[in-house]
C-alpha positions in Angstrom: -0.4 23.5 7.9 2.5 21.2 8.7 4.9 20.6 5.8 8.2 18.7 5.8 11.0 20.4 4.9 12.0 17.5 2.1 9.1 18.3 -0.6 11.5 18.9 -3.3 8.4 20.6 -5.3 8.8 23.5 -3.1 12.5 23.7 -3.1 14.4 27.1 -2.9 11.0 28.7 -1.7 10.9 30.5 1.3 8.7 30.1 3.4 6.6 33.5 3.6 6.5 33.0 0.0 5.6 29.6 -0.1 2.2 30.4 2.3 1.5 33.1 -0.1 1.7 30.8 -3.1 0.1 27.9 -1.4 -3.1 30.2 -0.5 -2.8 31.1 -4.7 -3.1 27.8 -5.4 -6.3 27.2 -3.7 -4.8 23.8 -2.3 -6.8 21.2 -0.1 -5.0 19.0 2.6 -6.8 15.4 2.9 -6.0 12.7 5.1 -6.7 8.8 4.0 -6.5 5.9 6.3 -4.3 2.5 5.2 -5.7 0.7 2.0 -8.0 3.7 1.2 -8.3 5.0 -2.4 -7.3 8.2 -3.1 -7.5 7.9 -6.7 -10.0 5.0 -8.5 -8.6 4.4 -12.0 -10.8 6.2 -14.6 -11.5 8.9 -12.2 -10.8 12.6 -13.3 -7.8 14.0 -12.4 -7.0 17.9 -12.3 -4.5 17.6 -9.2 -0.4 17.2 -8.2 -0.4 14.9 -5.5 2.2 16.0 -2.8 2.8 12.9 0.2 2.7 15.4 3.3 3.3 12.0 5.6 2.9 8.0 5.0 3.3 6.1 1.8 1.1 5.9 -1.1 1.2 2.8 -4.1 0.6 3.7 -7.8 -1.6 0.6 -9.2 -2.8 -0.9 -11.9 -5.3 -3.6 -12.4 -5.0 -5.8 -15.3 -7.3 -7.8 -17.5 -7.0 -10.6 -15.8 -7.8 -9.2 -12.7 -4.4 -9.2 -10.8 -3.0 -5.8 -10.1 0.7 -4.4 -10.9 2.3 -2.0 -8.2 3.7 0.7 -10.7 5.9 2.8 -7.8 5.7 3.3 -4.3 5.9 7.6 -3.0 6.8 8.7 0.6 6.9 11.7 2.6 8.1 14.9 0.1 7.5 12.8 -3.3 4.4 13.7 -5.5 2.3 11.8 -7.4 -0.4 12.4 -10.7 2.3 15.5 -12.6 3.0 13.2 -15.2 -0.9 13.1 -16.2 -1.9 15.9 -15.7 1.1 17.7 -17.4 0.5 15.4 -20.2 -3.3 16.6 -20.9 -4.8 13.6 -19.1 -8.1 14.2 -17.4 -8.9 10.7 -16.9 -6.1 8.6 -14.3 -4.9 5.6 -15.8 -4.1 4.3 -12.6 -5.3 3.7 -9.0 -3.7 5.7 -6.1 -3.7 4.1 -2.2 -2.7 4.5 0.6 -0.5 1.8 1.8 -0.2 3.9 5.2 -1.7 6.1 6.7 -1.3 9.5 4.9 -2.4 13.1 4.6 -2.3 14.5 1.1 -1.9 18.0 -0.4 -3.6 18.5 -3.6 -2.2 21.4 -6.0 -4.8 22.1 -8.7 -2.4 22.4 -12.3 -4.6 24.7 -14.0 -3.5 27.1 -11.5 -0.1 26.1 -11.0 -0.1 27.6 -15.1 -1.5 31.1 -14.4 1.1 33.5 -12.7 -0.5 35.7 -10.0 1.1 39.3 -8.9 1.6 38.2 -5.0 4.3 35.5 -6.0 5.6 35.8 -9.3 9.2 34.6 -8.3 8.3 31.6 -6.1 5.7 30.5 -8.8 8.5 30.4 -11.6 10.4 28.5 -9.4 7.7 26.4 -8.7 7.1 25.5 -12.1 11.3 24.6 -12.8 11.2 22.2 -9.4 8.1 20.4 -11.2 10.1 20.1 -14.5 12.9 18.4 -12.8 10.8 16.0 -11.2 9.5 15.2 -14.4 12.8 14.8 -15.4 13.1 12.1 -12.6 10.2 10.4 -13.1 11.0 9.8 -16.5 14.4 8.1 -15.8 12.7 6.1 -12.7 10.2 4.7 -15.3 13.7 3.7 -17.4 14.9 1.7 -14.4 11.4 0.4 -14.0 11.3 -0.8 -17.5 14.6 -2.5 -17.1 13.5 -4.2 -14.2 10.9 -5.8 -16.0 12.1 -6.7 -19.1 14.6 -9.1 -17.1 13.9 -12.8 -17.8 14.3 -14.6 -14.8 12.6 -13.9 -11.2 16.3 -13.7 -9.7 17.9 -11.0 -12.3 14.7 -8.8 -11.5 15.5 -9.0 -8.0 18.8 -8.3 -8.8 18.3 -5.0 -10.9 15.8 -4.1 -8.4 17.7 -4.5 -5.6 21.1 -3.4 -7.4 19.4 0.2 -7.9 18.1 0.8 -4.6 21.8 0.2 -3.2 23.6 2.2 -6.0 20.8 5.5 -5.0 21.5 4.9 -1.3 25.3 4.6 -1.4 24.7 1.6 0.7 24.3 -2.0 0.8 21.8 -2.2 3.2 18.3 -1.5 1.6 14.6 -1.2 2.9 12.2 -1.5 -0.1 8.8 -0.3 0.1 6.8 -2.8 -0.1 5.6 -6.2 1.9 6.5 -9.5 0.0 3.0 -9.5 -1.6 3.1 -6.2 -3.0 6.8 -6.7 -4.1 5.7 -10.0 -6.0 3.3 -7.0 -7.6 6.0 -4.8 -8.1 8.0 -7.4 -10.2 5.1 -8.7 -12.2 5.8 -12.2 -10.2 4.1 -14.9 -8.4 4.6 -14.2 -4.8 5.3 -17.8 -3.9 7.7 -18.3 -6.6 9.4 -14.9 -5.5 9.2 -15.9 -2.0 11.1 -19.5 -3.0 13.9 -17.5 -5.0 14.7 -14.9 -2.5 15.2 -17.9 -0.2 17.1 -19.4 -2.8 19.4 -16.2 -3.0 19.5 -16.1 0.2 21.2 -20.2 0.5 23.6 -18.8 -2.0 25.0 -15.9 -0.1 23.4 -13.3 -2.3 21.3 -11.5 0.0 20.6 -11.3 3.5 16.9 -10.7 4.2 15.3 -9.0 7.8 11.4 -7.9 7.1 11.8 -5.3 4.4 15.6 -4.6 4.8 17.7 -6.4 2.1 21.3 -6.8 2.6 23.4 -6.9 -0.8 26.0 -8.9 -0.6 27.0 -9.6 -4.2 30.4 -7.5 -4.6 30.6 -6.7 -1.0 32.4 -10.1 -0.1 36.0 -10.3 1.0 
């Protein structure tokens, strides 16, 4: 089994011991094509997703039938810990794959129970998947402040404004297409699609596909 040397679920395992923890774990690998389902909302869940390659979207549909994109998860991230962790055996959201993507499943009942053969690499398992949690919790925070913006433009903003203070950078690819980033903000996509234009006009932003250029507090 191929596995990318960025999973940060696995970090500070070696990796004799990570085989011998993986077998443990009774793992299965699965591979899912663009716009499959891994995950229906109201499905069980008893699993850590781990993103072995591709990109997967965390949805969920609403009651009047349009669907919010939650987060986006590439190659290394996981997916499903905060359920799971939580007690949850029902997902309350949908899982796809926006690309094509093969998919390691840990089973978290297992993940608990300590075996003899790695006793070491499973503690440090279990403190890699408390820091994520850690993560995930201050990602929602962003998320939350993204949303709770009033206009279209200040989302963009925040959203775009985080992305560029992570990287270090003010040159930015986001994850999504401009549909799914309409989803994303909780937007209508043609009203997104006339204020990034709008941003653009004003020297905001400079826009290439997916790659966003910040240029608020980068101008001489």
């Amino acid at each position: 089994m191929y596995l990318p040397g960025n999973i940060r679920l696995f970090l500070h395992i070696n990796p004799s011991e990570l085989t011998r923890l993986l077998s443990c774990l009774s793992i299965r690998q699965v591979r899912y094509s663009r716009g499959e389902t891994i995950l229906r909302e109201g499905a069980s869940i008893d699993s850590i997703g781990v993103v072995l390659n591709g990109r997967v979207q965390i949805l969920r549909n609403e009651y009047d039938g349009n669907r919010s994109i939650i987060s986006s998860f590439g190659v290394g991230e996981v997916f499903g810990e905060s359920f799971v962790c939580a007690g949850e055996t029902v997902c309350p959201v949908g899982v796809v794959a926006s690309e094509e993507c093969d998919i390691l499943f840990l089973p978290y009942a297992k993940m608990l129970r300590f075996c003899s053969k790695a006793c070491g690499s499973h503690s440090q398992l279990l403190e890699n998947m408390m820091k994520l949690l850690a993560e995930k919790n201050l990602h929602l925070s962003e998320k939350l402040a993204v949303a709770s913006k009033r206009t279209i433009r200040d989302r963009v903003v925040r959203y775009l404004d985080g992305l560029s203070r992570e990287s270090g950078q003010n040159i930015v690819e986001i994850p999504f297409s401009r549909g799914e980033f309409a989803d994303y903000l909780y937007v209508d996509r043609s009203a997104l699609s006339r204020e990034l234009g709008r941003m653009e006009r004003d020297q905001l932003i400079s826009i290439s596909g997916k790659t966003f250029q910040v240029l608020w507090g980068y101008k001489n």
